[in-house]
SEZAKE-823174 format. One record per residue (C-alpha): residue number from 1; x, y, z; residue in one letter. Coordinates in nm, 3 decimals, padded with zeros to 5 digits, always signed. Layout:
<rs>
    k       xx       yy       zz  r
  NUM        X        Y        Z  A
...
</rs>
This chain:
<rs>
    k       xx       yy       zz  r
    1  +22.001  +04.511  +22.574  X
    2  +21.807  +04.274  +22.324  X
    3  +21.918  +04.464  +22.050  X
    4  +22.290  +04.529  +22.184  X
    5  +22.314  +04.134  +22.199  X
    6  +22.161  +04.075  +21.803  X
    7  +22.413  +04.283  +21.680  X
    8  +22.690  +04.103  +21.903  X
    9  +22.568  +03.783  +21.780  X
   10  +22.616  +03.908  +21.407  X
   11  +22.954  +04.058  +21.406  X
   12  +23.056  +03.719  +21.622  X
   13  +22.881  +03.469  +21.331  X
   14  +23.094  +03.717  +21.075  X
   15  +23.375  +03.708  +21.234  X
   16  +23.331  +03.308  +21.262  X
   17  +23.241  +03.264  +20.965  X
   18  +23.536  +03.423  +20.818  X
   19  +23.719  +03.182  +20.996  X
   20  +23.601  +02.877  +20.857  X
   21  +23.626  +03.055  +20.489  X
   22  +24.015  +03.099  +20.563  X
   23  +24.062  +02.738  +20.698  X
   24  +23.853  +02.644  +20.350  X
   25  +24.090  +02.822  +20.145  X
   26  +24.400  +02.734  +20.333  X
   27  +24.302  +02.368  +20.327  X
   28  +24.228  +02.406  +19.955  X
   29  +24.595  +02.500  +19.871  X
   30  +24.748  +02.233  +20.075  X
   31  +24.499  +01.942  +19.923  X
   32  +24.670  +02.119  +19.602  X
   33  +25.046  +02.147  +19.668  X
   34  +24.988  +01.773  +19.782  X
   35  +24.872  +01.707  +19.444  X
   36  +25.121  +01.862  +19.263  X
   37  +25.346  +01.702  +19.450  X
   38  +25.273  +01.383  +19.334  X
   39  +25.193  +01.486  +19.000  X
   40  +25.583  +01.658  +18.971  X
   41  +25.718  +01.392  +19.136  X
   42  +25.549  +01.132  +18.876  X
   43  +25.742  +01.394  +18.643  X
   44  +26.065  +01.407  +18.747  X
   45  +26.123  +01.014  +18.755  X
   46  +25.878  +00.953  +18.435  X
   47  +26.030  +01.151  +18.197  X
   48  +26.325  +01.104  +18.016  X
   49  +26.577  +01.350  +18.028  X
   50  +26.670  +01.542  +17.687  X
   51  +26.979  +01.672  +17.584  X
   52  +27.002  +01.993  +17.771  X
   53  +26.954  +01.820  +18.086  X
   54  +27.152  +01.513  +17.987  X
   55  +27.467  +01.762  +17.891  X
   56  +27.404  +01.920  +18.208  X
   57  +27.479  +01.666  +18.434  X
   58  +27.732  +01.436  +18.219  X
   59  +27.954  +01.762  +18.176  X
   60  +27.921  +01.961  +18.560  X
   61  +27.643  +01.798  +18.786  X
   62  +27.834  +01.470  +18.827  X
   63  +28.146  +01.617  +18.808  X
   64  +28.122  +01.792  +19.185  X
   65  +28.021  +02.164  +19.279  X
   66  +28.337  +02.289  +19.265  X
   67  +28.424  +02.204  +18.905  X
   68  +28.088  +02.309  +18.810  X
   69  +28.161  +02.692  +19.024  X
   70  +28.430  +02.721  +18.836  X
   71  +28.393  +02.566  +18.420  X
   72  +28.158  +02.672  +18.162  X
   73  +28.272  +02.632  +17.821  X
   74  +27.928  +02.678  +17.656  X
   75  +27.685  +03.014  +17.717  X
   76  +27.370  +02.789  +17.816  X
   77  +27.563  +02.587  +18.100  X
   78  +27.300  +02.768  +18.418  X
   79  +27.598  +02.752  +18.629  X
   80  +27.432  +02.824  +18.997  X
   81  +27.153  +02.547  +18.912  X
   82  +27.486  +02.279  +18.809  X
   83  +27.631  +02.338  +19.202  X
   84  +27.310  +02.359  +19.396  X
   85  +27.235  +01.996  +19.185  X
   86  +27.574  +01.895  +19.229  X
   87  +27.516  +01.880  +19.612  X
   88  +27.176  +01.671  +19.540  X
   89  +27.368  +01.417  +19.304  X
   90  +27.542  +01.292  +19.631  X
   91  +27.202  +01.141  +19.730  X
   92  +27.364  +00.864  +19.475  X
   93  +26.977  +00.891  +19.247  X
   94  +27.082  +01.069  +18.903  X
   95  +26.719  +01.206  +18.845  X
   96  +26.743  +01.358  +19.236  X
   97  +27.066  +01.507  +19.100  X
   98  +26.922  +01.629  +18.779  X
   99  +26.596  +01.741  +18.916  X
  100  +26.543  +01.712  +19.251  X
  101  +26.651  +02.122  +19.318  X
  102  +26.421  +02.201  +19.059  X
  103  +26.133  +01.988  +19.213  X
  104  +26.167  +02.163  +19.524  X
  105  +26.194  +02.505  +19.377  X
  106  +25.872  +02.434  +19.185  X
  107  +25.662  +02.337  +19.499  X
  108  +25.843  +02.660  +19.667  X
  109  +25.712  +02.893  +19.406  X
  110  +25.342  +02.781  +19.473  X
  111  +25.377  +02.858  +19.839  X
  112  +25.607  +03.197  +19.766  X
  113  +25.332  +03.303  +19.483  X
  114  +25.015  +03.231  +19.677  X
  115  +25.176  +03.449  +19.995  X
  116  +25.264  +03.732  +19.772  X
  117  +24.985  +03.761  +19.579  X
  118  +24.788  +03.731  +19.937  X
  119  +24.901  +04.061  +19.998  X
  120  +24.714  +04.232  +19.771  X
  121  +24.418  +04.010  +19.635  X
  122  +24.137  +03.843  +19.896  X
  123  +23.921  +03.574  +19.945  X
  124  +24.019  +03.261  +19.678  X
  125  +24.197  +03.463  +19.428  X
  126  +24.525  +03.410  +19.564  X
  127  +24.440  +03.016  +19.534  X
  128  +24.294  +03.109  +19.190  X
  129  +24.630  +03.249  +19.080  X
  130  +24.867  +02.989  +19.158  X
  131  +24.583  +02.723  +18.961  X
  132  +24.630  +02.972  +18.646  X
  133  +25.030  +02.953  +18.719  X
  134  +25.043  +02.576  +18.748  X
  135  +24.810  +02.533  +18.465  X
  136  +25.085  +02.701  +18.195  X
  137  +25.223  +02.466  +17.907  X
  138  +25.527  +02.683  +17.968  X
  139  +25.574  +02.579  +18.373  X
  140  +25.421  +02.263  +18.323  X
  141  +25.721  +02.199  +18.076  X
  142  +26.025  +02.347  +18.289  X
  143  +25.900  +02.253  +18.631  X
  144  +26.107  +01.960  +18.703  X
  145  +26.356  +01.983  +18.406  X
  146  +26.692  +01.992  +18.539  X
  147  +26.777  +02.331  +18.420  X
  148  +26.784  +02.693  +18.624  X
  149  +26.417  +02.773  +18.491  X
  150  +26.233  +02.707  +18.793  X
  151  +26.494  +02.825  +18.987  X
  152  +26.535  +03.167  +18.870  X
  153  +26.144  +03.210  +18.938  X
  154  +26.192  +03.106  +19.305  X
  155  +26.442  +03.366  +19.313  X
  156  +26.239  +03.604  +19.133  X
  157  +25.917  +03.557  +19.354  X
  158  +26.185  +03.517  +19.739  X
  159  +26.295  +03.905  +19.582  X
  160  +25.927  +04.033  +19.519  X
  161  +25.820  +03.910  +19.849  X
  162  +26.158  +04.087  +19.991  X
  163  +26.081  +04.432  +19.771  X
  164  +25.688  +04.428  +19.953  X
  165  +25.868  +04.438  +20.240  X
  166  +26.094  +04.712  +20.187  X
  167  +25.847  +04.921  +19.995  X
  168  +25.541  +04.887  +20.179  X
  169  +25.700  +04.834  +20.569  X
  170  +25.802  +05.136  +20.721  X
  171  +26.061  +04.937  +20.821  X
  172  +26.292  +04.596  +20.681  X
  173  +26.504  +04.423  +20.861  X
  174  +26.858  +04.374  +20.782  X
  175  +26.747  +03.992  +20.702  X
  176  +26.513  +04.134  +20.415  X
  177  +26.793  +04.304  +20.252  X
  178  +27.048  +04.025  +20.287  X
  179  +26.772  +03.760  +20.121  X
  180  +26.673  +04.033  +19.869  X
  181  +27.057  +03.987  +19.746  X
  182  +27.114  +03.650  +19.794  X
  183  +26.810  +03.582  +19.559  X
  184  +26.898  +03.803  +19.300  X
  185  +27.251  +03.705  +19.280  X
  186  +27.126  +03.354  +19.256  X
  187  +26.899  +03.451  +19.012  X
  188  +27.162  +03.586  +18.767  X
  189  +27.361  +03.311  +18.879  X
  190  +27.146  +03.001  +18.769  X
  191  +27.068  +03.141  +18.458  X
  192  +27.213  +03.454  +18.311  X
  193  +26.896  +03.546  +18.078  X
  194  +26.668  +03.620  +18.423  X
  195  +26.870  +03.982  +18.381  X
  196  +26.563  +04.030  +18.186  X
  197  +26.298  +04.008  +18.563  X
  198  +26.626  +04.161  +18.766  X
  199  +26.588  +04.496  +18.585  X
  200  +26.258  +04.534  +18.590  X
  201  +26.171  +04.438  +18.921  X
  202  +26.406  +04.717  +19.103  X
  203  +26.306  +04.970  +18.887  X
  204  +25.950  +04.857  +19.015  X
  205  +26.093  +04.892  +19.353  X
  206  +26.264  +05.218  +19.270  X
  207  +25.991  +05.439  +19.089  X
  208  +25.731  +05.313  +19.374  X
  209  +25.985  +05.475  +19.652  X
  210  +26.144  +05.753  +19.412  X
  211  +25.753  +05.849  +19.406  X
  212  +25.651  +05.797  +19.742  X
  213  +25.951  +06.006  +19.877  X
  214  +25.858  +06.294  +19.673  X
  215  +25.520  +06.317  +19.745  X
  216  +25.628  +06.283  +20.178  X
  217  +25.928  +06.548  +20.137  X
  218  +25.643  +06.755  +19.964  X
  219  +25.381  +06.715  +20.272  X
  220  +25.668  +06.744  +20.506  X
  221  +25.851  +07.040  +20.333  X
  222  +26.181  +06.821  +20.370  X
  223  +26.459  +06.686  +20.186  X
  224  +26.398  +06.440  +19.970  X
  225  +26.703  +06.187  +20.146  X
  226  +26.525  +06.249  +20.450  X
  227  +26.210  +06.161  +20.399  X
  228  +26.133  +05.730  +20.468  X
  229  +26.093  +05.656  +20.122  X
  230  +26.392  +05.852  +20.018  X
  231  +26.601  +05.677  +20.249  X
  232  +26.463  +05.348  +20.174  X
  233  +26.533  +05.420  +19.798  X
  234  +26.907  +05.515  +19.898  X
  235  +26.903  +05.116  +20.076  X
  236  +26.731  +04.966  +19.805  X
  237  +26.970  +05.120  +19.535  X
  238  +27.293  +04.986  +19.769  X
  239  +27.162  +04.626  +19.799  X
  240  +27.094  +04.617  +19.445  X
  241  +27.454  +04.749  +19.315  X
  242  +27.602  +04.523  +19.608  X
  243  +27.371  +04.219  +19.383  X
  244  +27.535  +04.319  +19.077  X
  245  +27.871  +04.252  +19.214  X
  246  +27.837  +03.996  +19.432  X
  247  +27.709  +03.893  +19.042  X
  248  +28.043  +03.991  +18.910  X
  249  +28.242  +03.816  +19.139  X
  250  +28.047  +03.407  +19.114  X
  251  +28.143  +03.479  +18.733  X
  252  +28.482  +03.610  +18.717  X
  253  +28.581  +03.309  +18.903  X
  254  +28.471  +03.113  +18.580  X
  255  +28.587  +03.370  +18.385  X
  256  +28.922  +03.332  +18.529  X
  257  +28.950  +02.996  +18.456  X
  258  +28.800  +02.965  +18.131  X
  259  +29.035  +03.274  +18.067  X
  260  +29.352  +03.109  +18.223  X
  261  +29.230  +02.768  +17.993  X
  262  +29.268  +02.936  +17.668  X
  263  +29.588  +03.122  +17.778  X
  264  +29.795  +02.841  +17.940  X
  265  +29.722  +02.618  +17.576  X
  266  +29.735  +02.918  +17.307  X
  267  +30.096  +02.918  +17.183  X
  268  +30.113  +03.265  +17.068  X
  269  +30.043  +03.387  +17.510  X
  270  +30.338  +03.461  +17.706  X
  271  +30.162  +03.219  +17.945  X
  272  +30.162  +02.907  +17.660  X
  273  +30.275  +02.580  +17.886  X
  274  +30.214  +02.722  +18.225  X
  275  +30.075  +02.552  +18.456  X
  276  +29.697  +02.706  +18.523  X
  277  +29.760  +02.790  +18.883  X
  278  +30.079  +02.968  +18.864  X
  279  +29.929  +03.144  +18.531  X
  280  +29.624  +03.277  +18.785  X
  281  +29.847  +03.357  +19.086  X
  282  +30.075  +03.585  +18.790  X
  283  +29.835  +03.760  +18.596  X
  284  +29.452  +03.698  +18.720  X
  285  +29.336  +03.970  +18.544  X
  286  +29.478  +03.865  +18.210  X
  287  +29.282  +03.530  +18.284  X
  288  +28.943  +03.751  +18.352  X
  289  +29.001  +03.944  +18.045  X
  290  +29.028  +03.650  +17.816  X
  291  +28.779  +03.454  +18.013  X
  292  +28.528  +03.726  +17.985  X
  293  +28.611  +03.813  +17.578  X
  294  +28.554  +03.479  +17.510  X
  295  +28.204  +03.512  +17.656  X
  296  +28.114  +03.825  +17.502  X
  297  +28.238  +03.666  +17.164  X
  298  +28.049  +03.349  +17.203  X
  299  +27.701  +03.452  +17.303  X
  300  +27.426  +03.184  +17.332  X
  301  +27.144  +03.399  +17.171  X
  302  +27.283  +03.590  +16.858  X
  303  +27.162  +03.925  +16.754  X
  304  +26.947  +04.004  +16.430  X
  305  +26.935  +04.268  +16.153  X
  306  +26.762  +04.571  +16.284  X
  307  +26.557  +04.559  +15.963  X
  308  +26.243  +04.405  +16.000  X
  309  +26.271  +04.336  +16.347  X
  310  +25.975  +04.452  +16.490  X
  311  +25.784  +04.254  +16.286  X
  312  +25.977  +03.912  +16.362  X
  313  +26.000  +04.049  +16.728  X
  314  +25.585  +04.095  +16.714  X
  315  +25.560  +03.754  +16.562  X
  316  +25.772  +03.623  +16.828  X
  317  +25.555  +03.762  +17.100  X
  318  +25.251  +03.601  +16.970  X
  319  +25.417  +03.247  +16.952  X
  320  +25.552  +03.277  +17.310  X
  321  +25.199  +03.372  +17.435  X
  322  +25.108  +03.042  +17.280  X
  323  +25.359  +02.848  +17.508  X
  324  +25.158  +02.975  +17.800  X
  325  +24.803  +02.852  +17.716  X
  326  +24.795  +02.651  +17.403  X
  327  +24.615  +02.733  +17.103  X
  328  +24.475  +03.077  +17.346  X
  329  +24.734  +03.232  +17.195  X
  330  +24.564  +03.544  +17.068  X
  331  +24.329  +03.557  +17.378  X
  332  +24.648  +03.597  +17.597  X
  333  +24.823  +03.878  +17.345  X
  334  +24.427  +04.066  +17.426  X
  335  +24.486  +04.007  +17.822  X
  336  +24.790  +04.142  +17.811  X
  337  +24.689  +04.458  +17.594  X
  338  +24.411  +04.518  +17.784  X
  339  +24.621  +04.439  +18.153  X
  340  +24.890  +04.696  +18.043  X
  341  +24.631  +04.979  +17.936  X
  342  +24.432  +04.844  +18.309  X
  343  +24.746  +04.912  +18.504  X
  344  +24.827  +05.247  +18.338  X
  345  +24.527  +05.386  +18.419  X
  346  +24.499  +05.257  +18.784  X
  347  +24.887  +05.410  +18.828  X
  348  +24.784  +05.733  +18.708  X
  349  +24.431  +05.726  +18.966  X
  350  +24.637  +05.560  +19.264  X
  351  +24.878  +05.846  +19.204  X
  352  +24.618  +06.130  +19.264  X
  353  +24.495  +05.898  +19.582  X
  354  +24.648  +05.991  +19.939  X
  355  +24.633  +05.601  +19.972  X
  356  +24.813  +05.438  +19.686  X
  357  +24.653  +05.082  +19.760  X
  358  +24.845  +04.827  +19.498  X
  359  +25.060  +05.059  +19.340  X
  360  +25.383  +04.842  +19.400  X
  361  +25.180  +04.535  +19.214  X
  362  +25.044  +04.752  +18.950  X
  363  +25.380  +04.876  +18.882  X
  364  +25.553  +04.502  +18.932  X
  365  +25.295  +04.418  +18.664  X
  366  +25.360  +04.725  +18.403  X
  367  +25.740  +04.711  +18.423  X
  368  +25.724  +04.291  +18.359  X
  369  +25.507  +04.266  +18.119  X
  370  +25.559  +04.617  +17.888  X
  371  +25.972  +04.635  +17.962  X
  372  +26.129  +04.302  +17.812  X
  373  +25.964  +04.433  +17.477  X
  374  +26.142  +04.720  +17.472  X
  375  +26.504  +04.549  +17.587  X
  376  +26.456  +04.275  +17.291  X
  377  +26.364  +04.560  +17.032  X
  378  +26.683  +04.718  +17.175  X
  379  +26.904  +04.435  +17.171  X
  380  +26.767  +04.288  +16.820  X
  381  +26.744  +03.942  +17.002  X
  382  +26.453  +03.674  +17.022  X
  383  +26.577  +03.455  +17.292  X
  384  +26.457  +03.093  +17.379  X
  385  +26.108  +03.061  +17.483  X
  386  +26.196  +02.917  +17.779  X
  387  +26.402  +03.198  +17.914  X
  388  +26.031  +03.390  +18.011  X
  389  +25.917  +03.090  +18.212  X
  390  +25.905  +03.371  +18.450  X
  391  +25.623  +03.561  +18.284  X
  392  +25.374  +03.298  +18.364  X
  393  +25.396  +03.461  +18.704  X
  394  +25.341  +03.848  +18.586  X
  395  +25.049  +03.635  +18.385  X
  396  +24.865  +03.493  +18.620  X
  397  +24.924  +03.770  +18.854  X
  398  +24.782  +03.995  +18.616  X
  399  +24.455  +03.764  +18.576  X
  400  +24.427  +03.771  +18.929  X
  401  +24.474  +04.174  +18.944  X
  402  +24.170  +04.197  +18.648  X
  403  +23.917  +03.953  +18.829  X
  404  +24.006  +04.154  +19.203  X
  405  +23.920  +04.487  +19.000  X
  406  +23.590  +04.294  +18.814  X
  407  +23.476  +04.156  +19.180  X
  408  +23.472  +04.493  +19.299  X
  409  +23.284  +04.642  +19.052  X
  410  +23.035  +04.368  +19.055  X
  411  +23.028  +04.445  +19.460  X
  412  +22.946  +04.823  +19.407  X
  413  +22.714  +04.749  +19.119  X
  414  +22.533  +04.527  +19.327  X
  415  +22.574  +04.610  +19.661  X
  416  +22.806  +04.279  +19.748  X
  417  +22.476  +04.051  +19.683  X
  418  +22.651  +03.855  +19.388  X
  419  +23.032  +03.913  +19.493  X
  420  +23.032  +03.546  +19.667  X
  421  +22.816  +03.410  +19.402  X
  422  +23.014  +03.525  +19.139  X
  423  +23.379  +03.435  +19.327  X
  424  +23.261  +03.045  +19.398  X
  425  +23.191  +03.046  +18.961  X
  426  +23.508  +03.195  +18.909  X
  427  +23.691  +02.958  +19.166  X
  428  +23.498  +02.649  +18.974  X
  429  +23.554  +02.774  +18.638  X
  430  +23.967  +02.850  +18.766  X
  431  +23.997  +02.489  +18.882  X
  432  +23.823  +02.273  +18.595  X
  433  +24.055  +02.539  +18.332  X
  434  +24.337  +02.387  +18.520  X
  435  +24.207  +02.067  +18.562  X
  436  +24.196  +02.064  +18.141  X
  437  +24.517  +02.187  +18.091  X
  438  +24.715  +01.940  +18.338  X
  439  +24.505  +01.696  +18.137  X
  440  +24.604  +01.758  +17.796  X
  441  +24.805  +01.473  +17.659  X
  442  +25.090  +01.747  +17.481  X
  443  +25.149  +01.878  +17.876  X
  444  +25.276  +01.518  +17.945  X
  445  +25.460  +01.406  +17.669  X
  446  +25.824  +01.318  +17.667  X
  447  +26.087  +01.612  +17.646  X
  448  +26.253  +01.416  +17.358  X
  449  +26.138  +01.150  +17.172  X
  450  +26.482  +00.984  +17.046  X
  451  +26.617  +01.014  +17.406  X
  452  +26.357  +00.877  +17.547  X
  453  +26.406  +00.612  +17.209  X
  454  +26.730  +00.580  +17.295  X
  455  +26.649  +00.474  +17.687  X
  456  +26.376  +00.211  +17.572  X
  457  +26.674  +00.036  +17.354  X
  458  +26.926  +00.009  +17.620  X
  459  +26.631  -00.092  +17.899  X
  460  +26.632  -00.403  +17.624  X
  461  +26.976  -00.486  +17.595  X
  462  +27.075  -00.579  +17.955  X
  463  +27.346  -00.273  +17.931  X
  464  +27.564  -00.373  +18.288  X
  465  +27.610  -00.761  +18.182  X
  466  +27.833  -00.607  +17.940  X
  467  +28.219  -00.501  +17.902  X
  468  +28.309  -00.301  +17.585  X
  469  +28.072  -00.019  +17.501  X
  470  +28.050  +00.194  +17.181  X
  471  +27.853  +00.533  +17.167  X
  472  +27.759  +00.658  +16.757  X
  473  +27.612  +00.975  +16.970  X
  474  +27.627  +01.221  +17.240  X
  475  +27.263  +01.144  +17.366  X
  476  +27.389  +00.794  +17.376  X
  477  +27.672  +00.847  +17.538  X
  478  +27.552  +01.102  +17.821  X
  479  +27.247  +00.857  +17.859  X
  480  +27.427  +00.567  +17.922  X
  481  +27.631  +00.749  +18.194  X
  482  +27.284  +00.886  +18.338  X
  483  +27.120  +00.541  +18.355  X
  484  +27.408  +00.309  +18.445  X
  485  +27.700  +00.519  +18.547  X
  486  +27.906  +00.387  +18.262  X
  487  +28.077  +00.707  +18.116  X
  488  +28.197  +00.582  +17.762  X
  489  +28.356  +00.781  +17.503  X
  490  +28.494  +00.470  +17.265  X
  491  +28.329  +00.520  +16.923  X
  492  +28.490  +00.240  +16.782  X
  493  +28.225  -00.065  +16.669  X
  494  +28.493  -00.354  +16.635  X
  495  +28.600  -00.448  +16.935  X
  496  +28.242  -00.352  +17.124  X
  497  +27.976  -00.583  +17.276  X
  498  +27.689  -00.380  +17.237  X
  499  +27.618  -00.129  +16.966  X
  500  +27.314  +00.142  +16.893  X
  501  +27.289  +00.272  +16.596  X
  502  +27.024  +00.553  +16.471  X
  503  +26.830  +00.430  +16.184  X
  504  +26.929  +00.708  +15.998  X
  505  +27.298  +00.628  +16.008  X
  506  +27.163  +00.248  +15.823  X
  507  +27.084  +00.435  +15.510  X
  508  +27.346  +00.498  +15.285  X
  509  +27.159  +00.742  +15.111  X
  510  +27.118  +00.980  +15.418  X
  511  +27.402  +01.294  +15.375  X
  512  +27.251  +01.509  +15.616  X
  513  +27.483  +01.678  +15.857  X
  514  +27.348  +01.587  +16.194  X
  515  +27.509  +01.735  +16.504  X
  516  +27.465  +01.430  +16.744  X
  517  +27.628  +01.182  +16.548  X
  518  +27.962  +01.047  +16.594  X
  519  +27.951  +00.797  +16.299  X
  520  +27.818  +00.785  +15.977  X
  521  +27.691  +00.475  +15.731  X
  522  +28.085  +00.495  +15.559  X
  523  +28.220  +00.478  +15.849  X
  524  +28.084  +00.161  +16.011  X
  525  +28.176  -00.140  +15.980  X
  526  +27.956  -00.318  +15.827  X
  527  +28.108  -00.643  +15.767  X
  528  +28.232  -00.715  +16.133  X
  529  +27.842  -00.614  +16.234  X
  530  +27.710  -00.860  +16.039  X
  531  +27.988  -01.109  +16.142  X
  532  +27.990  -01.061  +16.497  X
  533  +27.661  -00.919  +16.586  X
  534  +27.255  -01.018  +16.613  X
  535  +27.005  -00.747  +16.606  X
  536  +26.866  -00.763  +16.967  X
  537  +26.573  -00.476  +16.981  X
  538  +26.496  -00.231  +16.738  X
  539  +26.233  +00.050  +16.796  X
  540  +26.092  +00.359  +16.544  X
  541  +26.410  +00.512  +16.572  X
  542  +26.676  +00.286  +16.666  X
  543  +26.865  -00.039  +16.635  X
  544  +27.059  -00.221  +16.920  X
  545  +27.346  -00.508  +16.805  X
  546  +27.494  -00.712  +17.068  X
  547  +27.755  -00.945  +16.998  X
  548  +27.744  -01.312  +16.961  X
  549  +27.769  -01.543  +17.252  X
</rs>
C-alpha cells in the first residue's frame, strides 16, 4: 500500500510538474509577442517609408481596392497586399494603410510558427524557434514594410499548418482544404515570386502521401487509390490545381484590363478609341492575351547568360545567407549544408521505420531549402533578396530540427540527466542571440535615408499653411501625399510657394542620370529662386525654399 502510494505521488508531482513547465513556456511566448508588439508597432510609425512602399500606396492603396484588384502597370506592384491595405487605409492613418496588414501578419506568423513547429519539437524549442525567426536581419527588415513579404509567409505557414493536417490526420475537414486554398491563392496573389514556397511545399505534401500510400496498399495488398494516403493524395492534388486557378482567375482580371488599356489607346488595334468596357464585353480574351504578353514581356527580375551562372548563382547564395544573420554569413551556408545532408539521412532511416515520426517536416525542410537552388539555376535568375523572406522560416525551423535531434542524443548518451540542463543553456543562449540581434543599430535604421531626408525637410517647412506646391521628385511627390494628403504633380518652380530641391540638382557640374528626378540644375529657375525665395531648412541632402512673405 506504502509503496503503491510513493509511486502515485511521483507520477502525480510529474504530471504537475509538467504543468507548470507548459504554463512557463506558454507565458514565455506571450510576455514575447507582447514585446514584439510594441517593438513592431514602434516600427511601423517610426520609420519612414521608402520608395517601394511610398509607390505602393500613392499609385493603388489610396486609390480603393477595387482599382488596385484590377491595375498593375509595373511587375513588383504585390497586388493582393495593395487591396487587403486598401481596406485598412479607410481607418483615415496612412501608415495603418501602408502597414497595418503587414503588422498584423507579422504578429500572426509568430503564433502560426510556434503552433506548427509545436507539432513536432518539445519542451522550449518551439519558443526557441520563433526567437531565431524574429531575430533575422531579413524579417526584422520586411516585418512591417508595407509590401506582400510578411504576408506571403502568413500564407505560407496558415498552408503548412493546413498540409499537417491533411498529411498526418487520418482525416481533414472540408474547412482544412478550403483554408489550404485560400492561403495559397493569396500567397501567389500578394506577391507573385512566393511561386518559389508554393511548389515546394505540395510536392512536400505530395511525396510524404505518394509514399505513405504505397507502403499501406503494399501491407494491405490494395490499390494504390484506395488506400488513405492514396486518396488523400488524389484531394490534395485537386485543391492544389483548384489554387492554381483560382490563381489564374485574381490575375486575368488585371490582365484584362491592363490588356484592354493598351488595346483601346494603340492605333494600329481594331479596338483603337473604344471605350474600355465595350472593348472587354467584345473581345475579353483579346484583352487577356495582350494583358498577359505584356507581362511576360516586361518581367520584374530579368534572366542571365547561362555562362557562368553557377558561380554568380553560388555567390548569390552566400550574400543572401548574410541577410539572415549578419556578418554569420558563412556559418549559415555550413547549417544549411550540414541540415540538408541531416535531413537526407533521417528520410532515408524514417523510411525503413514502420513509424515515420517527422517525415512531413524533414521533407518540408529538404524540398525548401535544396529546391529554389535548382529552379534559379534553371531559370538563370537571381531575384531580390527580399523575395526569400520566407526562408527565415525553413531556417529557423531547421535550427530547431538540429538542436531536437542534439537533445536526444545528449538524453541517450546520458540517460536524460543533462537534457534539462542542457535545454535551459540553449533557451538562455537562444534569447540573449536574439536579444543582440534586435539590438544591433543596422536592424533599426531607416529604410531610406533621402526619404526619410526628404520627411525631416517638409516637417520644417509648415507644408499645409501653404497653396502652390512643386515636386523636383517622385519620393517628394508620393511623400507629400503620404504625410499631408496633398497629391501634387506641378513641377513647375515659378509660380510655387514652397520648393525642395536635392542638393545634387544645385550643382551644375552633376550630369548623372538619376531616375527620381523631375528637374535638373538647367532647368530651374534660378533667377526667380533667388528673387522670390529664402532658404528655410536645409539638411545633408536637401534644401527647402519657401517664398517671400
Amino acid at each position: 500500500m506504502i509503496c503503491w502510494r510513493m509511486k502515485s505521488d511521483r507520477h502525480l508531482n510529474y504530471f504537475l510538474s509538467g504543468q507548470k513547465e507548459e504554463k512557463q513556456k506558454k507565458r514565455a511566448f506571450l510576455i514575447l509577442l507582447i514585446i514584439m508588439a510594441i517593438y513592431y508597432g514602434y516600427r511601423l510609425f517610426a520609420l519612414t517609408p521608402w520608395y517601394d512602399e511610398l509607390y505602393t500606396y500613392y499609385c493603388f492603396i489610396s486609390k480603393g481596392p477595387l482599382y488596385a484588384a484590377i491595375h498593375w502597370p509595373l511587375p513588383n506592384n504585390h497586388v493582393g497586399y495593395s487591396v487587403l491595405s486598401a481596406f485598412f487605409d479607410f481607418f483615415g492613418n496612412p501608415y495603418i494603410g501602408l502597414r497595418g496588414v503587414s503588422y498584423l501578419c507579422a504578429l500572426a506568423n509568430m503564433i502560426l510558427l510556434y503552433k506548427a513547429v509545436g507539432k513536432y519539437l518539445k519542451g522550449w524549442l518551439p519558443f526557441c524557434t520563433v526567437v531565431l525567426y524574429i531575430s533575422m536581419n531579413l524579417v526584422n527588415q520586411m516585418a512591417v514594410q508595407g509590401r506582400g513579404y510578411t504576408l506571403g509567409i502568413t500564407c505560407y505557414l496558415t498552408a503548412w499548418l493546413c498540409m499537417i493536417s491533411i498529411c498526418e490526420k487520418e482525416t481533414a475537414g472540408k474547412k482544412v482544404y478550403v483554408t489550404y486554398i485560400a492561403a495559397l491563392i493569396l500567397g501567389l496573389y500578394a506577391v507573385s515570386s512566393n511561386v518559389y514556397w508554393v511548389a515546394p511545399l505540395c510536392m512536400a505534401g505530395g511525396f510524404f502521401l505518394l509514399a505513405g500510400g504505397i507502403r499501406e496498399g503494399k501491407r494491405e495488398n490494395c490499390n494504390f487509390f484506395k488506400t488513405q494516403n492514396g486518396r488523400k493524395l488524389i484531394k490534395l492534388v485537386a485543391s492544389s490545381l483548384i489554387a492554381a486557378f483560382g490563381t489564374v482567375v485574381l490575375y486575368a482580371v488585371i490582365w484584362m484590363s491592363i490588356g484592354s488599356n493598351l488595346l483601346v489607346k494603340d492605333a494600329a488595334s481594331i479596338y483603337y478609341g473604344m471605350g474600355h468596357v465595350k472593348m472587354i464585353l467584345k473581345a475579353p480574351f483579346a484583352a487577356i492575351n495582350r494583358g498577359m504578353a505584356y507581362m511576360l514581356d516586361t518581367p520584374y527580375i530579368q534572366s542571365e547568360e547561362r555562362a557562368g551562372f553557377a558561380a554568380r548563382l553560388k555567390d548569390w547564395l552566400v550574400d543572401l545567407s548574410g541577410y539572415y544573420y549578419g556578418s554569420l554569413e558563412m556559418v549559415v551556408v555550413f547549417i544549411q549544408l550540414a541540415g540538408i545532408l541531416f535531413l537526407i539521412c533521417q528520410i532515408i532511416r524514417k523510411s525503413r521505420q514502420k513509424k515515420q515520426e517527422n517525415m512531413l517536416l524533414y521533407l518540408f525542410l529538404l524540398l525548401g531549402i535544396a529546391l529554389v537552388p535548382v529552379i534559379l539555376l534553371i531559370q538563370c535568375k537571381r531575384p531580390y533578396y527580399r523575395v526569400f523572406t520566407y526562408g527565415g522560416v525553413l531556417l529557423a525551423v531547421l535550427l530547431g530540427a538540429l538542436a531536437d535531434s542534439l537533445f536526444k542524443g545528449i538524453s541517450r548518451i546520458s540517460d536524460g540527466k543533462f537534457q534539462k540542463g542542457a535545454m535551459t543553456v540553449f533557451v538562455l543562449l537562444t534569447v540573449a542571440f536574439g536579444v543582440k540581434c534586435l539590438g544591433f543599430s543596422g536592424y533599426n535604421m531607416q529604410y531610406g535615408m533621402r526619404e526619410h531626408e526628404i520627411a525631416d525637410a517638409f516637417a520644417h517647412g509648415d507644408m499645409q499653411k501653404w497653396e502652390n506646391y512643386c515636386v523636383t521628385d517622385c519620393n517628394q511627390e508620393y511623400l507629400l501625399y503620404f504625410l499631408y494628403g496633398i497629391r501634387c504633380e506641378n513641377r513647375e518652380i515659378e509660380g510655387a510657394d514652397v520648393v525642395l530641391l536635392d542638393k545634387r540638382m544645385t550643382d551644375p557640374e552633376f550630369n548623372e542620370m538619376v531616375w527620381e528626378f523631375y528637374l535638373y540644375y538647367d532647368m530651374i529657375p534660378w533667377d526667380y529662386i533667388e528673387g522670390n525665395m529664402t532658404k528655410t531648412y536645409e539638411n545633408e541632402n536637401y534644401v527647402l525654399y519657401t517664398v517671400n512673405s
